[in-house]
N, CA and C atoms as an extended XYZ file, in Angstrom:
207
Properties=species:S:1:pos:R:3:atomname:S:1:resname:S:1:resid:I:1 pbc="F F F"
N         6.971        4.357       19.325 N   UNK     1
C         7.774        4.510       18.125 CA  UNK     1
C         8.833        3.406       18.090 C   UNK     1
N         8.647        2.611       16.453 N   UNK     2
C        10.229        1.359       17.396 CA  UNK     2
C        11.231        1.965       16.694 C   UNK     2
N        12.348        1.125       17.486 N   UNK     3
C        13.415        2.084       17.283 CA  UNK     3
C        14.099        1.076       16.220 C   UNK     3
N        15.259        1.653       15.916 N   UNK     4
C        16.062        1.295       13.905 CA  UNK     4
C        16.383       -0.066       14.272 C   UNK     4
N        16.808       -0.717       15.155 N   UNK     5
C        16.953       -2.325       15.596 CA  UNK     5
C        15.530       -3.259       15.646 C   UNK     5
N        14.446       -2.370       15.832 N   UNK     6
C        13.246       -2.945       15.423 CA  UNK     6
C        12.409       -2.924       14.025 C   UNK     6
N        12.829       -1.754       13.634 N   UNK     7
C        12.482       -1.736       12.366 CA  UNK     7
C        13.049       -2.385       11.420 C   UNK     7
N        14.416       -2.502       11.617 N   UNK     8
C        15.173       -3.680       11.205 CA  UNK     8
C        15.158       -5.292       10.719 C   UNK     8
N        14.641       -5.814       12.033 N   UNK     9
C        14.407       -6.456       11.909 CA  UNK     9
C        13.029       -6.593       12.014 C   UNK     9
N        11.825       -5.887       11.439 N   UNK    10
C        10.587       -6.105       10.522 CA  UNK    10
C        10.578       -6.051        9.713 C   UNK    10
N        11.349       -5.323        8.562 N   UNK    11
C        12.061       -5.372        7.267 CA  UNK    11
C        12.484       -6.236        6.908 C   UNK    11
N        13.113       -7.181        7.749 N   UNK    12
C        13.710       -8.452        7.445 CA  UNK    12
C        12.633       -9.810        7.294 C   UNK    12
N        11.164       -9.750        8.225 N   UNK    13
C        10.629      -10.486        8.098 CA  UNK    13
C         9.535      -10.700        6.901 C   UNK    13
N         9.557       -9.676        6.070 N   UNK    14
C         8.576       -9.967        4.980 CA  UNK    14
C         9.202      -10.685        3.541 C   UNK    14
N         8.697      -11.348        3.287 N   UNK    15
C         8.879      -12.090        1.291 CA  UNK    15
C         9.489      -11.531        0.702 C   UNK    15
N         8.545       -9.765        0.366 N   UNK    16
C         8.539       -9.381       -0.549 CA  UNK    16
C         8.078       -8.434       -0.400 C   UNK    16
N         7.857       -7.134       -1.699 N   UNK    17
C         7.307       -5.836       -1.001 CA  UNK    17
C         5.896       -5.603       -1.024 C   UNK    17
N         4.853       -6.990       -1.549 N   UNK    18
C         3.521       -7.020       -1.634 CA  UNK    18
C         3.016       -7.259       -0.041 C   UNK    18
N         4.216       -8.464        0.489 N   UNK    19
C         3.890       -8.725        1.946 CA  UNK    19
C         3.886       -7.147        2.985 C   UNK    19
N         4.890       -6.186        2.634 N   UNK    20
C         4.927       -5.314        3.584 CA  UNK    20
C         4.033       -4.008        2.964 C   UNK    20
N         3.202       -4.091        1.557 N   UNK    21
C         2.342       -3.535        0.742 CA  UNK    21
C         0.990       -3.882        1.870 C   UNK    21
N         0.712       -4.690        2.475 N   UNK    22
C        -0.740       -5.209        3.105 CA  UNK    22
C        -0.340       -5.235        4.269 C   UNK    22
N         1.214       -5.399        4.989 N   UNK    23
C         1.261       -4.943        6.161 CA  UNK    23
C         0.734       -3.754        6.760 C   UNK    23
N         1.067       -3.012        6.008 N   UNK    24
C         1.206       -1.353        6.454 CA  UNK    24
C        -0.186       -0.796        6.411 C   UNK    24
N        -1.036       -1.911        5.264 N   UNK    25
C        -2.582       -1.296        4.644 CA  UNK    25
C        -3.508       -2.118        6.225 C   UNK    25
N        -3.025       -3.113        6.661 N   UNK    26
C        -3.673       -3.670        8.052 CA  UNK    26
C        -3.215       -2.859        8.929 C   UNK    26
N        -2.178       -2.685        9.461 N   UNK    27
C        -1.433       -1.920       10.450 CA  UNK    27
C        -2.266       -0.735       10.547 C   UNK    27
N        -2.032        0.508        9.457 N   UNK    28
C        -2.288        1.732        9.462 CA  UNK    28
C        -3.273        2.131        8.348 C   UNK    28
N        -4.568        1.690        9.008 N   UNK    29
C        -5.687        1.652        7.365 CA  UNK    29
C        -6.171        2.950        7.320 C   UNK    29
N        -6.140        3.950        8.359 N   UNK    30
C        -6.518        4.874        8.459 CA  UNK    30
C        -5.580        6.274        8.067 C   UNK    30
N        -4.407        5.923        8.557 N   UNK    31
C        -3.214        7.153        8.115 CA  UNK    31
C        -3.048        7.265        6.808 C   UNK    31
N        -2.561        8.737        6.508 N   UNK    32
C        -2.082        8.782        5.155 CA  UNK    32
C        -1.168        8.060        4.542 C   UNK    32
N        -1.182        7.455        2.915 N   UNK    33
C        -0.213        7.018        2.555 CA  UNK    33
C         0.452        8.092        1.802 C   UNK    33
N        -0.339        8.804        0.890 N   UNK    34
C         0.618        9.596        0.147 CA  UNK    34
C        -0.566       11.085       -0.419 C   UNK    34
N        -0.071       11.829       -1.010 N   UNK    35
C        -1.035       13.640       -1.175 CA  UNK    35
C        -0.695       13.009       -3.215 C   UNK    35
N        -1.101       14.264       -3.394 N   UNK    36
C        -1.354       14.191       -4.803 CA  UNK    36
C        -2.567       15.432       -5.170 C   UNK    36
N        -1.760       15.911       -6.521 N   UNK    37
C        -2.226       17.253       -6.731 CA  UNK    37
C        -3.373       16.737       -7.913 C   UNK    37
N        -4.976       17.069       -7.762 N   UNK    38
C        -5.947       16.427       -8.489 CA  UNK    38
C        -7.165       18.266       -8.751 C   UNK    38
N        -7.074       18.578       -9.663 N   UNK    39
C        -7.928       20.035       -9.695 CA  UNK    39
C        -7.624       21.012       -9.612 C   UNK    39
N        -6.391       21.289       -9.102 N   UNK    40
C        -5.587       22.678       -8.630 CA  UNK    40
C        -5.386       22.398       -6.865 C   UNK    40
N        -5.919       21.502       -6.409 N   UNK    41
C        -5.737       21.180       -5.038 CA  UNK    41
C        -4.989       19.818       -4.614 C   UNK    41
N        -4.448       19.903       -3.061 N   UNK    42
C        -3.720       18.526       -2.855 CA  UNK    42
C        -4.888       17.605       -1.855 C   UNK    42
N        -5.132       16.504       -2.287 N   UNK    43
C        -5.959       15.645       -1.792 CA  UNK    43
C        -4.584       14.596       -0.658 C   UNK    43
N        -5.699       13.857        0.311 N   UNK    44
C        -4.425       12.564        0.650 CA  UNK    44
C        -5.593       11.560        0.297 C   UNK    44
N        -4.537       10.434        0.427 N   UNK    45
C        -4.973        9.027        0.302 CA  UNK    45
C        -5.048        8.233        1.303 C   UNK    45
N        -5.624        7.664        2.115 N   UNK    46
C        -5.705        6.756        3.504 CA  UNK    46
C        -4.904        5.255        2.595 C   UNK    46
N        -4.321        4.768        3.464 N   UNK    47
C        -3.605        3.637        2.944 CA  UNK    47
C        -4.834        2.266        2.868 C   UNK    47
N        -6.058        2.295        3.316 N   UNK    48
C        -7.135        2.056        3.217 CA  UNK    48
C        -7.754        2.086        1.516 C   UNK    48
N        -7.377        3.325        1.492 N   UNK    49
C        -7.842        3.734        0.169 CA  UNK    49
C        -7.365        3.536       -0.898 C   UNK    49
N        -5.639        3.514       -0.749 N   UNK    50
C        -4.269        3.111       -2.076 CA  UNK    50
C        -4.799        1.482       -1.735 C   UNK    50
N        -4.867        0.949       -1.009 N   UNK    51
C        -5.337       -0.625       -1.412 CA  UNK    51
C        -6.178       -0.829       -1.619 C   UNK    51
N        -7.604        0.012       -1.396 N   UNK    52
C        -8.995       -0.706       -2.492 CA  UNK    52
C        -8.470       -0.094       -3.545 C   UNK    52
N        -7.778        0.732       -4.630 N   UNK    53
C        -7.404        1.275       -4.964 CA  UNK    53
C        -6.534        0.244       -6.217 C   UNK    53
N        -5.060       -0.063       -5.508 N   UNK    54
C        -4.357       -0.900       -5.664 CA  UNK    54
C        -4.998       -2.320       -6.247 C   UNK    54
N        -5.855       -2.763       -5.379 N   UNK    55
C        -6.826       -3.966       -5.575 CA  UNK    55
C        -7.905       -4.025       -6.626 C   UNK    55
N        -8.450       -2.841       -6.887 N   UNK    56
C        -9.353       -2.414       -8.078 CA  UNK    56
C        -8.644       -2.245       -9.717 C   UNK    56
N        -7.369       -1.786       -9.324 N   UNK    57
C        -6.537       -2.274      -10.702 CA  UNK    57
C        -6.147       -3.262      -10.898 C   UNK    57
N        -5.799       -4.242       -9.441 N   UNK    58
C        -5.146       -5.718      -10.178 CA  UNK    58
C        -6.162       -6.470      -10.505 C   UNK    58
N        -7.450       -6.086      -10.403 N   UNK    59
C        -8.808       -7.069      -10.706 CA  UNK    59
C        -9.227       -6.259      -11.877 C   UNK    59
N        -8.798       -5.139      -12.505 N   UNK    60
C        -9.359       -4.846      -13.940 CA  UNK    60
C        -8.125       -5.690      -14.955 C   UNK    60
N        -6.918       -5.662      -14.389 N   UNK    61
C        -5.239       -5.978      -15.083 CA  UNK    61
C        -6.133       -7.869      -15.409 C   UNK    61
N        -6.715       -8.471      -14.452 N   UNK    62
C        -7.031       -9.782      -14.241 CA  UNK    62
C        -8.264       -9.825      -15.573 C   UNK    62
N        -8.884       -9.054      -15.394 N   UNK    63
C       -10.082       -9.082      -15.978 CA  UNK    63
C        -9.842       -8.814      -17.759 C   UNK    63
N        -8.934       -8.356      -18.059 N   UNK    64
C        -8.382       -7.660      -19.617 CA  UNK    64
C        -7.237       -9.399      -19.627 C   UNK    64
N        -7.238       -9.943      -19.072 N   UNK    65
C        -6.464      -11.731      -19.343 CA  UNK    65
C        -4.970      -11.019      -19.298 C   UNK    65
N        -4.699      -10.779      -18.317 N   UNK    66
C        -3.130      -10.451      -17.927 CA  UNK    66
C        -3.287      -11.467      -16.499 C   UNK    66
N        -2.336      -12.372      -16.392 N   UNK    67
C        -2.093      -13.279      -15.626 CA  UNK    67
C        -0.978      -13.251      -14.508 C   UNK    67
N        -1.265      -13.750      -13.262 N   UNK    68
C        -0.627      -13.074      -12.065 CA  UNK    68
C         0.383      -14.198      -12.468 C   UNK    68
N         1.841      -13.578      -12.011 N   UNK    69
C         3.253      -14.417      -11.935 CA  UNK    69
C         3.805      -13.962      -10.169 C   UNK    69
């Protein structure tokens, strides 16, 4: 587990929050990222999954001529 002086300063080393968006999806592709209520039931999401996910909308957003900045 690292401790708040390490986490610290890994927080500090990314760009931006896309850089620590694909950190976390390499790091931990398997753990949950987040639940969500879909049918009357709560499903989770593998952080695996919020980025094919994630990635499948910015390639439809690409595909409709919306242009990356």
């Amino acid at each position: 587990m690292p401790t708040v002086a390490t986490e610290a300063n890994l927080a500090t080393s990314f760009r931006s929050v896309a850089d620590m968006w694909h950190h976390r999806i390499r790091s931990t592709p398997g753990m949950e990222a987040m639940i969500y209520q879909s049918g009357g039931q709560w499903r989770s999401l593998s952080w695996r999954q919020a980025g094919a996910r994630a990635r499948a909308l910015s390639n439809a957003l690409l595909a409709f001529g919306l242009q990356p900045e």
